[in-house]
Z-matrix of the N, CA and C atoms (Angstrom, degrees):
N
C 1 1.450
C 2 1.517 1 110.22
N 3 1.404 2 106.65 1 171.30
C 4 1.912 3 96.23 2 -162.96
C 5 1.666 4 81.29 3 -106.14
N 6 1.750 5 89.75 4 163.54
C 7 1.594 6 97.29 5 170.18
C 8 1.918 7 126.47 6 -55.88
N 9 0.870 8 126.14 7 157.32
C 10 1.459 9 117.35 8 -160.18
C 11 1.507 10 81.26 9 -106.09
N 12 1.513 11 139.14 10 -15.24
C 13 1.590 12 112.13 11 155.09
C 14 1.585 13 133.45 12 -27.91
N 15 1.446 14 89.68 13 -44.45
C 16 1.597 15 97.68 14 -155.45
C 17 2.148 16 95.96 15 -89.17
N 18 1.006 17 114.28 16 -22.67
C 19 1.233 18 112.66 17 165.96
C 20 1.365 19 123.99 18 -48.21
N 21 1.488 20 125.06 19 -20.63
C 22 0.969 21 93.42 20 -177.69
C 23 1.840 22 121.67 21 -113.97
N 24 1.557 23 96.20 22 7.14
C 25 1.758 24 121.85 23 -174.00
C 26 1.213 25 75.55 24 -115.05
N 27 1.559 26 149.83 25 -106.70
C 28 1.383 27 125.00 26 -124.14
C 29 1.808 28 123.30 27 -73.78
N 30 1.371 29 93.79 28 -20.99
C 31 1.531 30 86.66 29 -176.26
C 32 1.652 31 96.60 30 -126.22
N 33 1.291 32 134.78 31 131.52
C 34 1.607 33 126.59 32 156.11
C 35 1.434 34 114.09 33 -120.25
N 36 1.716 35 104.80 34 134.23
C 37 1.596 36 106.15 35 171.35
C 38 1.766 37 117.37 36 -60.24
N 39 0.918 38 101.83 37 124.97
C 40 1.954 39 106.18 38 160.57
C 41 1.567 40 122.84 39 -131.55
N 42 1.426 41 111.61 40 160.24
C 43 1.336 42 125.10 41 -154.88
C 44 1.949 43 85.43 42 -45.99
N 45 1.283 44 131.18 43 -58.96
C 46 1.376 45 150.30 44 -169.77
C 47 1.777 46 116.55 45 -49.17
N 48 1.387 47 119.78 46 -24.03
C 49 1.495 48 124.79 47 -143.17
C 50 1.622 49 104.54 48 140.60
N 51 1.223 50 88.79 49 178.48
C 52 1.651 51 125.64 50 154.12
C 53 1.634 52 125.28 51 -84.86
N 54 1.255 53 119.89 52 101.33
C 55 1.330 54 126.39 53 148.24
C 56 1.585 55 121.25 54 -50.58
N 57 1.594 56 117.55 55 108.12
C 58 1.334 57 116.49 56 176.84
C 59 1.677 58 110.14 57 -128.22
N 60 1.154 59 122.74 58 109.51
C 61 1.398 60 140.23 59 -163.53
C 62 1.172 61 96.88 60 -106.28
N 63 1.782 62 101.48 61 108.95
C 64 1.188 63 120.88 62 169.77
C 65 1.948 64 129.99 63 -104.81
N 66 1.266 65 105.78 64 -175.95
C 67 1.596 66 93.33 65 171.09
C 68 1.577 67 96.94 66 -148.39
N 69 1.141 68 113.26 67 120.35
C 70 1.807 69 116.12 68 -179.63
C 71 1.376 70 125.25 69 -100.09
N 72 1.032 71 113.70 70 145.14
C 73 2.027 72 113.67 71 174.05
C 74 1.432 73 101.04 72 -112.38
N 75 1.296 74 127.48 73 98.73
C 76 1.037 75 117.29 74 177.07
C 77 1.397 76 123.19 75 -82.62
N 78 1.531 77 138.13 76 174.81
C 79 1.090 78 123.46 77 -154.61
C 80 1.814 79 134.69 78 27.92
N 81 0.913 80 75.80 79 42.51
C 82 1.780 81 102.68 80 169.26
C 83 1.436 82 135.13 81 -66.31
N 84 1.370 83 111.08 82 88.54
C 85 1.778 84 97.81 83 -177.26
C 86 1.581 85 127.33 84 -72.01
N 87 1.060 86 94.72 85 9.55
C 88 1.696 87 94.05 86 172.44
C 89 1.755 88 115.68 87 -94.22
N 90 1.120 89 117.46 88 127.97
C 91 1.375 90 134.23 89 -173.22
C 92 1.638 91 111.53 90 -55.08
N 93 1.635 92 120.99 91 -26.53
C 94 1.063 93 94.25 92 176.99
C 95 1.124 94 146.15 93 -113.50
N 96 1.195 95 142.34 94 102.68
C 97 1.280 96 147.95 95 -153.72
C 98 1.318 97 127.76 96 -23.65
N 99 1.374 98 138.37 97 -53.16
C 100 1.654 99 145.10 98 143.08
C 101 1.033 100 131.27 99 -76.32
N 102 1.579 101 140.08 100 100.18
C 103 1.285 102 147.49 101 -117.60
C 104 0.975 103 95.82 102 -146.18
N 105 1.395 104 133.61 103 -1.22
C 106 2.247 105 126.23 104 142.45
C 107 1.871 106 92.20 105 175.93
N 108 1.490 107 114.46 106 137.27
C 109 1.275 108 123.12 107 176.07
C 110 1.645 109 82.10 108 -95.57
N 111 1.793 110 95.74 109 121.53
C 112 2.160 111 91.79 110 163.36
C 113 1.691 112 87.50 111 -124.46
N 114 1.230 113 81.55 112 -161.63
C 115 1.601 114 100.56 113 -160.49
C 116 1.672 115 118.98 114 -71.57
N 117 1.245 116 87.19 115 -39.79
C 118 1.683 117 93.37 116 175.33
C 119 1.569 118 107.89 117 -103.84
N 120 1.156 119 141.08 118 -14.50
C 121 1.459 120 128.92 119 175.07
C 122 1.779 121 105.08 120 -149.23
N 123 1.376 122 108.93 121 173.71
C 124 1.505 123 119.93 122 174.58
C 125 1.258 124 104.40 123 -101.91
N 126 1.576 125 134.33 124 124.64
C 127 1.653 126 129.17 125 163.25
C 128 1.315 127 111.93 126 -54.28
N 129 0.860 128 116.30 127 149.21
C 130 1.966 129 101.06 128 166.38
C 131 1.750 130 92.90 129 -156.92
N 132 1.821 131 105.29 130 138.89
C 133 1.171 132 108.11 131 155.79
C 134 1.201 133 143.87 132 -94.56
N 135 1.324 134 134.86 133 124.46
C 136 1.217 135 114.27 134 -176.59
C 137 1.906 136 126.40 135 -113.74
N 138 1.264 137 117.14 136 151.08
C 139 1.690 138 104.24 137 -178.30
C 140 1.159 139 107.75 138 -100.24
N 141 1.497 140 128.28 139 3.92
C 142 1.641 141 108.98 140 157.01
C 143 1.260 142 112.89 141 -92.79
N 144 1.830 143 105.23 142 159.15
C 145 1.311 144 106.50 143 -167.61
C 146 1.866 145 108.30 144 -85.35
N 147 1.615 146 104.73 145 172.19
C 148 0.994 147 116.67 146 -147.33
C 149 2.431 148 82.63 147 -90.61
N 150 1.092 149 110.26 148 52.03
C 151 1.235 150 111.49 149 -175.56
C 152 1.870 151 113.37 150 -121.37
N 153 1.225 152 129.55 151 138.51
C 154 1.607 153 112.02 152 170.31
C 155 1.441 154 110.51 153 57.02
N 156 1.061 155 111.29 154 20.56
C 157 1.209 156 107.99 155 177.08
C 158 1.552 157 117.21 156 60.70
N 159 0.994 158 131.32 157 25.95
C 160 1.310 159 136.00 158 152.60
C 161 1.369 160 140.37 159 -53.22
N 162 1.577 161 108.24 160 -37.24
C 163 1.683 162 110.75 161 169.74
C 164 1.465 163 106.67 162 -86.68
N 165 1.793 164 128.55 163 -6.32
C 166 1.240 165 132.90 164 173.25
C 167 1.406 166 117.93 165 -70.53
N 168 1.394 167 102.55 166 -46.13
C 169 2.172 168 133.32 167 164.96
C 170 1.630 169 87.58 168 -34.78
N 171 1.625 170 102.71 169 -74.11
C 172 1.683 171 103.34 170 -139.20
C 173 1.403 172 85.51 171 -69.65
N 174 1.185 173 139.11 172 -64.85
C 175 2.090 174 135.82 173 179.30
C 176 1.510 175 102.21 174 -13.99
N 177 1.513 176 112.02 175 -66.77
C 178 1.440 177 99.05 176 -177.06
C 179 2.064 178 120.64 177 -80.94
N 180 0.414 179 135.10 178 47.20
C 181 1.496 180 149.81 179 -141.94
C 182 1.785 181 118.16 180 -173.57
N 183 1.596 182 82.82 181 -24.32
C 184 1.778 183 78.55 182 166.86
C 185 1.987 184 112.67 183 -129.15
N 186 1.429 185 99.17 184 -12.99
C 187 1.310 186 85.61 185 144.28
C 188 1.046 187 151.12 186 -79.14
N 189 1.781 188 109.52 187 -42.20
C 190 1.613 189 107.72 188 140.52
C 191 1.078 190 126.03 189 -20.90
N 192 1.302 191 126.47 190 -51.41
C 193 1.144 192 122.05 191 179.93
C 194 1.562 193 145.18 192 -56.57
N 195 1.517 194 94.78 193 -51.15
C 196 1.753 195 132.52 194 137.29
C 197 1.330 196 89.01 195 -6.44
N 198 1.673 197 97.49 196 -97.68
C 199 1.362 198 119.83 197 -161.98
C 200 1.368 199 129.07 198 -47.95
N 201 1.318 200 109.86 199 -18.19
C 202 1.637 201 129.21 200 -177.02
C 203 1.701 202 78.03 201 67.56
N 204 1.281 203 141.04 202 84.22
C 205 1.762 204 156.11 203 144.35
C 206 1.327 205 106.44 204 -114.40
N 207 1.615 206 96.54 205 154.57
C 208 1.387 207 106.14 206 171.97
C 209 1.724 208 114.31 207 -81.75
N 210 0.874 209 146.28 208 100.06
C 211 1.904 210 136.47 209 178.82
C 212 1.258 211 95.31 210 13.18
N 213 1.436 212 112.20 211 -62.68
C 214 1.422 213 102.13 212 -137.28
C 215 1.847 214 99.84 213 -68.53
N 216 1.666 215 143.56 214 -11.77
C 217 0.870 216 160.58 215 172.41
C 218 1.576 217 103.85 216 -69.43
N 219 1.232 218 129.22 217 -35.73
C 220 1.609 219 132.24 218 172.36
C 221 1.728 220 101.44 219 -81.32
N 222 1.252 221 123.86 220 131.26
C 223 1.605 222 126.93 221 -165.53
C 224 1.444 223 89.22 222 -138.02
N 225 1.457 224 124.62 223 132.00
C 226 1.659 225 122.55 224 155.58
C 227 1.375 226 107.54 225 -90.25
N 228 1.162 227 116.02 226 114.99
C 229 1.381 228 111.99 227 177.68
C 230 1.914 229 122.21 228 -102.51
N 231 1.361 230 105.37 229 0.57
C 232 1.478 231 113.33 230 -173.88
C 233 1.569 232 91.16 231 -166.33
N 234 1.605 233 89.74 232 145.09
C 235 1.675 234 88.79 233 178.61
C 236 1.685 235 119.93 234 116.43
N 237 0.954 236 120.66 235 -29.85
C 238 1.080 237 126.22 236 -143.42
C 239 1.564 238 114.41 237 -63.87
N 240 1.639 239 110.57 238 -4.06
C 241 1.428 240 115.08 239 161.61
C 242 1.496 241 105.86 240 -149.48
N 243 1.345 242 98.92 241 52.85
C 244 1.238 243 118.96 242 -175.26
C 245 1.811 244 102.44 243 -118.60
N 246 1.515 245 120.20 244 164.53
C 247 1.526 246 113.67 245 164.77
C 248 1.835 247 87.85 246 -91.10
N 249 1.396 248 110.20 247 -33.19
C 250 1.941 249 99.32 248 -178.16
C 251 0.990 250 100.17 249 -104.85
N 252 1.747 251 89.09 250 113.29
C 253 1.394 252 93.61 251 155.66
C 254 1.824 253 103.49 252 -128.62
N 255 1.966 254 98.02 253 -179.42
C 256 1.379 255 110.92 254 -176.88
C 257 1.825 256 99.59 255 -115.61
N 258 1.800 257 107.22 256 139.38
C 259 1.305 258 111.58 257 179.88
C 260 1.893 259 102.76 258 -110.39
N 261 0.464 260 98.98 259 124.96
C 262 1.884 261 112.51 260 144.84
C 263 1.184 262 137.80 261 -44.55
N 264 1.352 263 132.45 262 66.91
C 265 1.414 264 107.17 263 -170.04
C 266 1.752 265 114.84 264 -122.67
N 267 1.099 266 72.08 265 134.94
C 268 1.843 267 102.70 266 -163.77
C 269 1.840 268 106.80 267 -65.97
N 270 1.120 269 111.09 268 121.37
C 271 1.897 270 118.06 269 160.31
C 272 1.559 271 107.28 270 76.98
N 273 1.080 272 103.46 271 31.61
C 274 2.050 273 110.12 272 169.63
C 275 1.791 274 101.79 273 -143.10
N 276 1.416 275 106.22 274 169.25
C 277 0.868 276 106.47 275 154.08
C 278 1.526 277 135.25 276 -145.66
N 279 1.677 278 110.09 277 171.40
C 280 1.912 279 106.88 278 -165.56
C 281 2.048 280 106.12 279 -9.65
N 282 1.584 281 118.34 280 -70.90
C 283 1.206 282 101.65 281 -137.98
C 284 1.708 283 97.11 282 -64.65
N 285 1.102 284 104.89 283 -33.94
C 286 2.031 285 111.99 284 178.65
C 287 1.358 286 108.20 285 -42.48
N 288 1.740 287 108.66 286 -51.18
C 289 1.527 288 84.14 287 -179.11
C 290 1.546 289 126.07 288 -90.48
N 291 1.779 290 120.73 289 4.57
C 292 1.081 291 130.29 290 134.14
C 293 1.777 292 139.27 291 -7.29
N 294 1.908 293 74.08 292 -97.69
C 295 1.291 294 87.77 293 160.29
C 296 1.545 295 138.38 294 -48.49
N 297 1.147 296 111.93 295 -51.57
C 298 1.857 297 114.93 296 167.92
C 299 1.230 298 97.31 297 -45.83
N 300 1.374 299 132.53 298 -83.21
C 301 1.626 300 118.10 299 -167.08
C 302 1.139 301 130.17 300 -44.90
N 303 1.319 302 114.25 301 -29.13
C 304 1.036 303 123.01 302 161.83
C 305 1.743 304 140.75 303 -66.56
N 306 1.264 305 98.32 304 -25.16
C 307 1.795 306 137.84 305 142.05
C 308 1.384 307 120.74 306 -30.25
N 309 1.132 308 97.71 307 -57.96
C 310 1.674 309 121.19 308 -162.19
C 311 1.254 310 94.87 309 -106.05
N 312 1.082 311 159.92 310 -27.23
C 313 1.246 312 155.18 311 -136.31
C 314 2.008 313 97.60 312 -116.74
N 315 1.269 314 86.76 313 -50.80
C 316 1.849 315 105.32 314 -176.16
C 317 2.001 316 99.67 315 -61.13
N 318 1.397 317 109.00 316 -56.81
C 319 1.499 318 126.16 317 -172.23
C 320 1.701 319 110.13 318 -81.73
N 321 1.331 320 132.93 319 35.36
C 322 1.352 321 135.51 320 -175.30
C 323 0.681 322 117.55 321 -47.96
C-alpha cells in the first residue's frame, strides 16, 4: 500500500472524481513513464512534444490506461500549457489511483 502522506497532496477525493496533480517532461527520452511519486505531485515523462497539444493527448491516454479508463474518464482540468497540471479522474477512487502508481512505479 502507498504511504498515506502522499494521499493527501497528490491525489484528493471529490464529489466529481479524483484530483491527480501532476508535473510532465514532455518530449522525454527516458522510457519510463513515472519518474518519482513526491508529496505534492506525480513526475511523469512524456515522448510527445509539448506542441498542439500532443504531450496533453498522450497524459490523458496513458493514464487511462494505467487505470484501465476510458479517455473520456481522464479530464485535464488545469494546466493545459502548463508542465503542472491537475487531472480529473472520473469512477475510481484516491487509494486506486494510488495504488496503480504505485504499481508501476515499484515494477519499472
Amino acid at each position: 500500500m502507498c504511504p498515506t502522506y502522499m494521499s493527501k497532496m497528490v491525489v484528493e477525493d471529490t464529489a466529481d472524481g479524483v484530483l491527480l496533480r501532476v508535473v510532465v517532461k514532455p518530449k522525454s527520452r527516458t522510457r519510463t513513464f513515472i519518474a518519482e511519486i513526491g508529496v505534492e505531485s506525480v513526475n511523469l515523462n512524456l515522448r510527445a512534444p509539448a506542441r498542439e497539444g500532443k504531450a496533453n493527448a498522450e497524459l490523458l491516454k496513458r493514464v487511462a490506461k494505467l487505470l484501465k479508463l476510458s479517455t473520456a474518464d481522464v479530464v485535464l482540468v488545469s494546466g493545459s500549457k502548463s508542465r503542472d497540471k491537475t487531472l480529473l479522474i472520473r469512477g475510481v477512487m484516491a487509494d486506486r489511483v494510488l495504488g496503480a502508481l504505485q504499481a508501476v512505479k515499484n515494477n519499472k
